[in-house]
VOLO-436280 format. One line per field, with one value per residue (C-alpha): residue number from 1; residue in one letter; chain; y, x, z. Coordinates in Angstrom, 1 decimal. Layout:
BEGIN
seq c(NUM:...)
type c(A:...)
mol c(A:...)
v c(Y:...)
u c(X:...)
w c(Z:...)
This chain:
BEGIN
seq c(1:2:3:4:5:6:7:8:9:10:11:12:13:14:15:16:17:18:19:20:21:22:23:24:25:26:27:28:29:30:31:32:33:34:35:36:37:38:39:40:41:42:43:44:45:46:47:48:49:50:51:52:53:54:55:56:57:58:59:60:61:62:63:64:65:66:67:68:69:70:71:72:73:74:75:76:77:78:79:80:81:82:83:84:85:86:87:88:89:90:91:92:93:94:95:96:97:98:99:100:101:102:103:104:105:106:107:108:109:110:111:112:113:114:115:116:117:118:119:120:121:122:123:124:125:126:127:128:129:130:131:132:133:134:135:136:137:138:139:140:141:142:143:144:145:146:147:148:149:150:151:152:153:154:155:156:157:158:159:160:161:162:163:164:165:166:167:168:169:170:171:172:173:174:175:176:177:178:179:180:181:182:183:184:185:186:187:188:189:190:191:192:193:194:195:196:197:198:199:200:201:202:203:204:205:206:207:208:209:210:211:212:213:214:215:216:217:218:219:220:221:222:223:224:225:226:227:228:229:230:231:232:233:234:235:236:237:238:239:240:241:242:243:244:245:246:247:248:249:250:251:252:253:254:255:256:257:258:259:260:261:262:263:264:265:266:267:268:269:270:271:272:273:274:275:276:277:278:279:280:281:282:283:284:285:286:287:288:289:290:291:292:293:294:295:296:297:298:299:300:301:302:303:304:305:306:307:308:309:310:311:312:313:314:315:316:317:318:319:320:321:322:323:324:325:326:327:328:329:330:331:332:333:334:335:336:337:338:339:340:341:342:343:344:345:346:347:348:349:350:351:352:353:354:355:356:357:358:359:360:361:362:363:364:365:366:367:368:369:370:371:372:373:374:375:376:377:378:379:380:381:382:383:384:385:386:387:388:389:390:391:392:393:394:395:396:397:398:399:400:401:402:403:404:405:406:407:408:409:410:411:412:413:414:415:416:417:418:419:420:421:422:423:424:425:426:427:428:429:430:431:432:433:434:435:436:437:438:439:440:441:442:443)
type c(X:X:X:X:X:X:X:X:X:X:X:X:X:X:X:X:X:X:X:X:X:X:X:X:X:X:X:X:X:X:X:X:X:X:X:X:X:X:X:X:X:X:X:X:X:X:X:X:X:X:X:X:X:X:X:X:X:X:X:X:X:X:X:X:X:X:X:X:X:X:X:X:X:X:X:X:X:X:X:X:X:X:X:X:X:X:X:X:X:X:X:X:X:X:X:X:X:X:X:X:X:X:X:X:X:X:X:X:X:X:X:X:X:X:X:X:X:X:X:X:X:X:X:X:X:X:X:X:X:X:X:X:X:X:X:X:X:X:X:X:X:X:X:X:X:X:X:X:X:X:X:X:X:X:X:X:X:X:X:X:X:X:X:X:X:X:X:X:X:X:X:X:X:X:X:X:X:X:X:X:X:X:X:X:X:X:X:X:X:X:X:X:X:X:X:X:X:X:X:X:X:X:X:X:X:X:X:X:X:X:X:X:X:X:X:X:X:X:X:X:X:X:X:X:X:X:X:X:X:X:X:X:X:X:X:X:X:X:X:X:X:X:X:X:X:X:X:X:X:X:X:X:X:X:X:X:X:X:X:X:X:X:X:X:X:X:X:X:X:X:X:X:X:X:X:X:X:X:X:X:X:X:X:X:X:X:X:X:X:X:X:X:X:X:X:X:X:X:X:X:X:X:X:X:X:X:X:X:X:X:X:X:X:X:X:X:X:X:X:X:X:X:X:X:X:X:X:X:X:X:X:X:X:X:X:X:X:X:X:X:X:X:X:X:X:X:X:X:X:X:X:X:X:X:X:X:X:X:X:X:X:X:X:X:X:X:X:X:X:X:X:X:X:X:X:X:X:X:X:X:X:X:X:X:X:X:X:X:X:X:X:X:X:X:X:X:X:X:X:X:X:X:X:X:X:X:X:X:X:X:X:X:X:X:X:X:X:X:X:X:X:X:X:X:X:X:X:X:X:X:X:X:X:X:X:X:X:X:X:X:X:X:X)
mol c(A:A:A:A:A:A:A:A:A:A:A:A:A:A:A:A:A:A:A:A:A:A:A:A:A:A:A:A:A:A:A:A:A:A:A:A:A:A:A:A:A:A:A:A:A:A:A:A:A:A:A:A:A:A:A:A:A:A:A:A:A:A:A:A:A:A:A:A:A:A:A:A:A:A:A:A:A:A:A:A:A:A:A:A:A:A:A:A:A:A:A:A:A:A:A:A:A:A:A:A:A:A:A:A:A:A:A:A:A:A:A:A:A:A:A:A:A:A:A:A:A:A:A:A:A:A:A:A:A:A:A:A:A:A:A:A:A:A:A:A:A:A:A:A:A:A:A:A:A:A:A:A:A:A:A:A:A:A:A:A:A:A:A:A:A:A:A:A:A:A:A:A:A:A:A:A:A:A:A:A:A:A:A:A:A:A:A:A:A:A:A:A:A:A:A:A:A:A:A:A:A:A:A:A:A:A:A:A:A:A:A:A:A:A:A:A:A:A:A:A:A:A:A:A:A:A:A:A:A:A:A:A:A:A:A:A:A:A:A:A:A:A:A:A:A:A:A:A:A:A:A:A:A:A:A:A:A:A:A:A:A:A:A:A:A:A:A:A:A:A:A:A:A:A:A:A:A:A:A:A:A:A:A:A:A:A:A:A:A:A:A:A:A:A:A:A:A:A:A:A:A:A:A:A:A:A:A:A:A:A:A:A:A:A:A:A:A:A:A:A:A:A:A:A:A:A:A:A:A:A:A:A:A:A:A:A:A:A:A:A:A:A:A:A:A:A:A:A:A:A:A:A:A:A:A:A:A:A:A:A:A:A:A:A:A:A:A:A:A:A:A:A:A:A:A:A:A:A:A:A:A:A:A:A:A:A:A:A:A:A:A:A:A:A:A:A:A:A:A:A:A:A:A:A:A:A:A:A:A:A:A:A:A:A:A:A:A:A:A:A:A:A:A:A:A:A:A:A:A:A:A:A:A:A:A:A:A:A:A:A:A:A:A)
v c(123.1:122.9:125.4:123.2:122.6:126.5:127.0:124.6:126.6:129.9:128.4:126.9:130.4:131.7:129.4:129.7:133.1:134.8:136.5:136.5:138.3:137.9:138.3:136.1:138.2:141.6:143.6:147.6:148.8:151.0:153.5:153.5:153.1:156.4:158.5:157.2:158.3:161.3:159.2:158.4:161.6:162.9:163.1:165.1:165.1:168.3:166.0:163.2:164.1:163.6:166.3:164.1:164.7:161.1:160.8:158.2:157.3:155.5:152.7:154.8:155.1:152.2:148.5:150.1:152.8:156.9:158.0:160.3:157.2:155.8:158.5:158.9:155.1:155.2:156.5:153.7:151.2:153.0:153.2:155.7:156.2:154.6:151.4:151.0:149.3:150.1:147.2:146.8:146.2:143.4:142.6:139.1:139.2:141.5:138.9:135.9:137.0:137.7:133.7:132.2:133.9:133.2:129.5:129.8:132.1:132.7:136.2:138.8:137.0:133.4:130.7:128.6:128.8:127.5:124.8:123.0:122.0:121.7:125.7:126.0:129.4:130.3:131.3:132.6:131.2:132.2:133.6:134.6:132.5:133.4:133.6:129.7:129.1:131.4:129.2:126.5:125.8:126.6:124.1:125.6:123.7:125.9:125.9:127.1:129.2:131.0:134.7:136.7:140.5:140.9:139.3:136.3:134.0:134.9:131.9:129.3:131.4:131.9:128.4:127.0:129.7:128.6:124.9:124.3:125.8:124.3:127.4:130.4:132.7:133.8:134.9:137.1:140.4:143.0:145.4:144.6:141.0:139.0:138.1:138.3:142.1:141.5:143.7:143.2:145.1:147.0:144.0:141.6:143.0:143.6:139.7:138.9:141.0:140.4:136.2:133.5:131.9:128.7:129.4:132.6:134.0:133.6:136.3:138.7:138.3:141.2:141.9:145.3:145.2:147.1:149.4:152.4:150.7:152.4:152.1:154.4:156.5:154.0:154.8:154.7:154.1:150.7:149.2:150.3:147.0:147.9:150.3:148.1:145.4:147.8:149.0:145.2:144.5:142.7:145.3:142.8:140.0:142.2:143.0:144.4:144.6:146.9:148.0:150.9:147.5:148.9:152.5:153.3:150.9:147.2:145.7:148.9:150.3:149.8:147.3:148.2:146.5:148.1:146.6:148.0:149.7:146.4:143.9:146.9:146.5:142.9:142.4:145.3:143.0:139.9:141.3:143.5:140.2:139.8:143.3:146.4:148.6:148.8:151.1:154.5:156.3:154.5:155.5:158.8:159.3:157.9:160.2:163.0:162.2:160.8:163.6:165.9:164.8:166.4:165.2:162.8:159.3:159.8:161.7:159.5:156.4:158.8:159.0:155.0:155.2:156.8:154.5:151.1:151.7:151.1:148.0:146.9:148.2:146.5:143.6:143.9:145.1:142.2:139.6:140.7:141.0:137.5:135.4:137.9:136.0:132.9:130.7:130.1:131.7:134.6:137.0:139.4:143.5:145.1:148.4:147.8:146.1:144.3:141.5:140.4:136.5:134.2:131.2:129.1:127.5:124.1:122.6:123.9:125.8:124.2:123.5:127.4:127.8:125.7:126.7:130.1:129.2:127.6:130.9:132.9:134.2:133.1:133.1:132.5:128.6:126.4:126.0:128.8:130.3:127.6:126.1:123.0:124.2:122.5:123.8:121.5:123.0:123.5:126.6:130.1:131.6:134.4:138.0:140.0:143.3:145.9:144.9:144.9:147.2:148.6:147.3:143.8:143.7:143.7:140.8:139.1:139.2:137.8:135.5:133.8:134.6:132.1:129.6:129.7:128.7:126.6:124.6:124.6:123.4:120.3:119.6:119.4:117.3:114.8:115.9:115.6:119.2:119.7:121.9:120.7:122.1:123.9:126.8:129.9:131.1:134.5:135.3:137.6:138.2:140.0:141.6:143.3:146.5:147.3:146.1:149.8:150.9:148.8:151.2:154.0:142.0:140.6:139.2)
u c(194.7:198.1:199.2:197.5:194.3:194.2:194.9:192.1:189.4:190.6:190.0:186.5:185.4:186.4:185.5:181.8:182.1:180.4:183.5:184.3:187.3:189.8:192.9:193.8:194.5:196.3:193.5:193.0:190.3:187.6:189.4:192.5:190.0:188.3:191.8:191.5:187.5:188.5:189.9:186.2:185.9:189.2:188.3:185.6:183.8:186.0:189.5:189.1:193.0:195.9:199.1:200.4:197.2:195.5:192.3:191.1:188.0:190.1:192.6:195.2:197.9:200.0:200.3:202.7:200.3:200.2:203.6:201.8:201.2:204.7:206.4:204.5:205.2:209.1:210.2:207.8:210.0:213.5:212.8:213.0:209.8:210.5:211.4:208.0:204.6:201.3:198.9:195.2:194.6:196.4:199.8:199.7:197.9:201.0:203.4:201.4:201.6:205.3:205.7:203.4:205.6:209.0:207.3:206.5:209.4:211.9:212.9:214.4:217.8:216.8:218.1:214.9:211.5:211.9:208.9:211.4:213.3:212.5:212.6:212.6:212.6:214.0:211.6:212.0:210.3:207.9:207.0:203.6:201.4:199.8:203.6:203.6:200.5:200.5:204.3:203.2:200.2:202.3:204.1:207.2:209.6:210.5:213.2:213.1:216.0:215.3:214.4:216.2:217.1:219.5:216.9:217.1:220.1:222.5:224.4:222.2:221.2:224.0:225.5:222.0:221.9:225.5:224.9:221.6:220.7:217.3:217.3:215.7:215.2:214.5:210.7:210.5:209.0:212.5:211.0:208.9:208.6:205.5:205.1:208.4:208.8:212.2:214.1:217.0:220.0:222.5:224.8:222.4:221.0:224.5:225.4:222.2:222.7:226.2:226.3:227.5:224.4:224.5:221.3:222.4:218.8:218.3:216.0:215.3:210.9:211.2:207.6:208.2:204.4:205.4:208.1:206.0:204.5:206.8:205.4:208.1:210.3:212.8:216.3:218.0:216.5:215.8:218.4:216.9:217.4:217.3:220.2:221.9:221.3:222.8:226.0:226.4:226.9:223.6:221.1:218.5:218.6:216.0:212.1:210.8:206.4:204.4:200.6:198.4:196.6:197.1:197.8:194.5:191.7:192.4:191.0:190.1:193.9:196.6:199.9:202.9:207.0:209.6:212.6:215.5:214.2:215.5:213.0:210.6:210.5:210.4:207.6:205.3:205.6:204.8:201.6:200.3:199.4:197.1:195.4:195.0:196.6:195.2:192.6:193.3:190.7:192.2:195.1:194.5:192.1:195.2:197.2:195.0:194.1:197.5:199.3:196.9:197.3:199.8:203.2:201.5:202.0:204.4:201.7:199.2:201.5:202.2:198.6:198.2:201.1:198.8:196.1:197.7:201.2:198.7:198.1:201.4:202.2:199.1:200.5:204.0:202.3:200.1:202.8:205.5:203.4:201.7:204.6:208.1:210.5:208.5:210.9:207.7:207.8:209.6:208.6:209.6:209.0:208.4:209.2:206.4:204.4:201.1:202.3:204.1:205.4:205.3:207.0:206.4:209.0:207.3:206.0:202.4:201.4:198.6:197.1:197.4:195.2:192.7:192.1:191.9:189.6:187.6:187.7:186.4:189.3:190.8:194.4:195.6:196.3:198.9:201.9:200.7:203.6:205.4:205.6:202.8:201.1:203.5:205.3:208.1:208.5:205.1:205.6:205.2:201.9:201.4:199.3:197.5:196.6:195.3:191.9:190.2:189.6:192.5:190.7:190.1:193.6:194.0:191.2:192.3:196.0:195.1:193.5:195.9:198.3:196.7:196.4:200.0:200.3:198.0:199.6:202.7:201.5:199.6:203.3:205.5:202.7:202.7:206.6:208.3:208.2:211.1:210.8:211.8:214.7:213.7:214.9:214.5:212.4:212.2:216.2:214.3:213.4:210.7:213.5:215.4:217.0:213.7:211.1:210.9:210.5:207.1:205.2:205.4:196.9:194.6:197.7)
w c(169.1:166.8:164.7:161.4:163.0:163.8:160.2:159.2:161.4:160.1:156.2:156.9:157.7:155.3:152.9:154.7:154.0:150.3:148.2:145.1:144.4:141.3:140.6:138.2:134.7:134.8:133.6:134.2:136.8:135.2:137.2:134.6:131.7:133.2:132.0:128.5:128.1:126.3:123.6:122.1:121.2:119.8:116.6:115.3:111.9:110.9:111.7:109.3:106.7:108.8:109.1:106.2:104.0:104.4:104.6:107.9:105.8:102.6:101.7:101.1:104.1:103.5:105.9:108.2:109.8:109.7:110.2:113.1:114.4:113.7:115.3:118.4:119.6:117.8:121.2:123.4:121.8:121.5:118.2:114.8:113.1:109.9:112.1:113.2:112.0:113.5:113.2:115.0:118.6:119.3:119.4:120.4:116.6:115.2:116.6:115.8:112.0:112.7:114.1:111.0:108.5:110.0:109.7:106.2:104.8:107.5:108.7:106.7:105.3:106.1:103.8:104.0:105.7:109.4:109.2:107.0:110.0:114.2:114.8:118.4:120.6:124.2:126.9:129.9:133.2:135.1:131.8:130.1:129.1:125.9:124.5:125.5:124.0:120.7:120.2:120.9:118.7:115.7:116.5:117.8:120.6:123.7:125.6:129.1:131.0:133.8:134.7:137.0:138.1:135.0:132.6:130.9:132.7:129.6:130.3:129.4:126.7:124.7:125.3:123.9:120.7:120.3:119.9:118.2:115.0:115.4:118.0:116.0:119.0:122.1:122.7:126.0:127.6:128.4:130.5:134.0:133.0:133.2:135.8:137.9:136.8:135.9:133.4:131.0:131.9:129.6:130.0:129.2:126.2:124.7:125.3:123.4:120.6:119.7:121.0:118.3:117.3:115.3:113.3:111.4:111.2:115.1:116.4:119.0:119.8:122.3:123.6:125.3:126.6:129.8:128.5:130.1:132.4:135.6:139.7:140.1:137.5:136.3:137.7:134.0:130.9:129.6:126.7:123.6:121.9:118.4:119.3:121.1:118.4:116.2:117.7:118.0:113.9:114.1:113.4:111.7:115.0:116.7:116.4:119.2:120.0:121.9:122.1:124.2:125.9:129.2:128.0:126.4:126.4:126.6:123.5:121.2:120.9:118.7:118.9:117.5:116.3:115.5:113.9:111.5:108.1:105.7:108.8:107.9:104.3:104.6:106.7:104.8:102.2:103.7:105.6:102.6:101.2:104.1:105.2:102.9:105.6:109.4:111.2:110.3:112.3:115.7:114.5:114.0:117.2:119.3:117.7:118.6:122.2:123.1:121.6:123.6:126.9:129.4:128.6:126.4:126.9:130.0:131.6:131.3:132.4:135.6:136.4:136.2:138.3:140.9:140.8:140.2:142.6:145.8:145.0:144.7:147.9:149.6:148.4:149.5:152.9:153.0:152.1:154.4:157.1:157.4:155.3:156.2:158.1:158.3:155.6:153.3:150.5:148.0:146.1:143.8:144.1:141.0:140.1:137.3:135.1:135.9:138.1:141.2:141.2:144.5:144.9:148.0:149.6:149.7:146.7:147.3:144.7:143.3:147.1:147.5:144.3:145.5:148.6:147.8:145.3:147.9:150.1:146.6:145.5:142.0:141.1:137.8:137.4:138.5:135.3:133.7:133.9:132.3:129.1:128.2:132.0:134.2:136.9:137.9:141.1:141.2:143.7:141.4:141.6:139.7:141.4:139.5:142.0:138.9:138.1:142.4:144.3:146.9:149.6:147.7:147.0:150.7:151.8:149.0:149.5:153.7:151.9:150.0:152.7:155.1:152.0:151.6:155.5:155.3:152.6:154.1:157.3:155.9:153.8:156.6:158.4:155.7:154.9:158.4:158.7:155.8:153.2:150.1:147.9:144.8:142.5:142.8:139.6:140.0:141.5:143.9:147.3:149.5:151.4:148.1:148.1:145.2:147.9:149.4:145.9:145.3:147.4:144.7:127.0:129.1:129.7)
């Protein structure tokens, strides 16, 4: 029996087998929800007027949030407190108000609303989905460049900025990135913040959603880009998002944006026409609980760490083990986020899918990492190893190992046994100096 027939044996039994394993969306395990219980119950019936003498239970309080609640996510987002807004639980919602407006009135120092004219943004790829989707059904045009170590490939970016003022910004996640787990570096963000633009109201969409999201301690700090925006001339270019998604509880916490004190102003204004101010008991029972945990919001990020880093490293186990050395497929080591990004050599990636599907266990879909849900390569697949189990992580990640030989092997049969040539979407390799370092909304 050949190597593909062996293959094919190995996949009916498994397929014949009953799983059903997932690890399609990047969702906490009940484990990580477990940390945050405490949080129902932070605030009592005696705690209802904050330090700043508002009372939870009335309008009063104002459409940017507590300033308790303003200062304790400032420094999540490299931020000063009276640069932040505190909105409800989602900040896909807080950045989807931020897109319709832009749309309707520009940003703050815009000559004319953008829906006059194409407005187009910059993404980065493999990127996150819901950013392509939320853009895209208002109507925006994206423009892909590619992600790599360094962040977004600056070169491509600033010669696109620099030659189309139809290009109003770039829309991308800075820190851990989704799902490559790439981050911007110092250099990076200062090219982005101080780059000729030919739309003069271009703009910085930074969606920091993993900005405390560490596997290990970072080894420097992240570029606080409103700082860096700053020292750059251009402090209004930037507006950076955030939430407790993955911090708290996933769909009952707060999201958060940060941008300078005029961008402040400007946007109070603009969403007091649509919300009286947001939920100032969550607010105020994040406040609490956070505030109250040990070392407060690092702490609790270090004691994800504990649970979630595992994974990872089952995965990077699991990978190296049954695809290292075998010229079949890359992948990236995070140092984290919620997400580690494999792109198969051969352009397989949707066969992969499927028969993993078949063997019952689900991986996010083919393209969704790209914009309109088309991979042109069609070899990233994106691996989602927080919500399972450690020891599902592990049957699911043989699992999809064997799909990805198998896929390869029925290729080259059809193929002449050539891989084809493709890019490289993630600049990153399973034998990278950060792979040792892996082992330390639903999005």
């Amino acid at each position: 029996m050949n190597e593909l027939d062996t293959l094919r044996a190995e996949h009916e039994v498994a397929r014949r087998e009953e799983r059903s394993l997932n690890m399609e969306r990047g969702q906490p395990a009940d484990e990580n929800f477990d940390l945050s219980l405490p949080l129902l119950s932070a605030v009592g019936e005696d705690d209802i007027v904050t330090d700043a003498g508002i009372d939870i239970r009335n309008y009063p309080g104002g459409v940017a949030g507590l300033a308790e609640a303003r200062a304790l996510f400032a420094p999540v987002l490299g931020a000063r407190a009276d640069e932040v807004i505190v909105g409800g639980s989602s900040s896909l919602e807080l950045m989807s108000h931020v897109l319709s407006w832009a749309l309707l009135r520009g940003v703050n120092g815009s000559a004319a609303p953008w829906v006059r004219g194409p407005a187009k943004l910059i993404v980065t790829v493999p990127g996150y989905d819901r950013h392509f989707g939320l853009a895209e059904a208002l109507g925006y045009e994206l423009v892909a460049v590619p992600i790599g170590p360094q962040g977004p490939d600056m070169d491509a970016v600033e010669r696109l900025a620099a030659d189309d003022a139809a290009i109003k910004g770039i829309y991308f996640v800075p820190n851990h990135s989704n799902p490559t787990g790439d981050s911007l570096s110092s250099e990076a963000a200062a090219r982005l913040t101080k780059m000729p633009t030919a739309a003069p109201d271009f703009t910085v969409f930074a969606d920091d959603a993993y900005a405390v999201h560490h596997l290990v301690e970072p080894e420097a700090p992240a570029p606080p880009l409103l700082r860096v925006a700053e020292a750059a001339g251009n402090p209004e270019r930037v507006i950076v998002f955030g939430s407790t998604s993955k911090v708290t509880f996933a769909s009952a916490g707060l999201a958060f944006m940060a941008a300078s004190v005029a961008n402040v102003r400007y946007w109070s204004a603009l969403f007091s026409a649509q919300s009286i101010g947001p939920n100032k008991a969550e607010q105020w029972r994040h406040v609490r609980f956070l505030g109250g945990y040990p070392d407060g919001i690092a702490g609790l990020m270090r004691d994800h760490a504990r649970i979630l880093a595992p994974k990872f490293a089952a995965v990077a186990e699991t990978l190296e083990l049954e695809l290292g050395n075998r010229g079949l497929a890359r992948w990236s080591a995070p140092r984290g986020g919620y997400f580690v990004s494999l792109d198969t050599d051969r352009p397989v990636a949707d066969r992969v899918v499927a028969l993993a599907r078949e063997a019952g266990v689900a991986l996010t879909p083919t393209g969704a990492t790209f914009p309109g849900g088309v991979d042109p390569g069609n070899r990233n697949i994106r691996l989602a190893p927080t919500r399972p189990s450690l020891e599902d992580v592990r049957e699911a990640m043989g699992i999809v190992c064997r799909c990805v030989r198998l896929a390869s092997a029925e290729h080259d049969a059809t193929h002449g046994g050539a891989a084809s040539d493709g890019p490289d979407h993630d600049g990153s390799d399973h034998d990278s100096e950060d792979g040792a370092a892996a082992t330390a909304d639903d999005t």
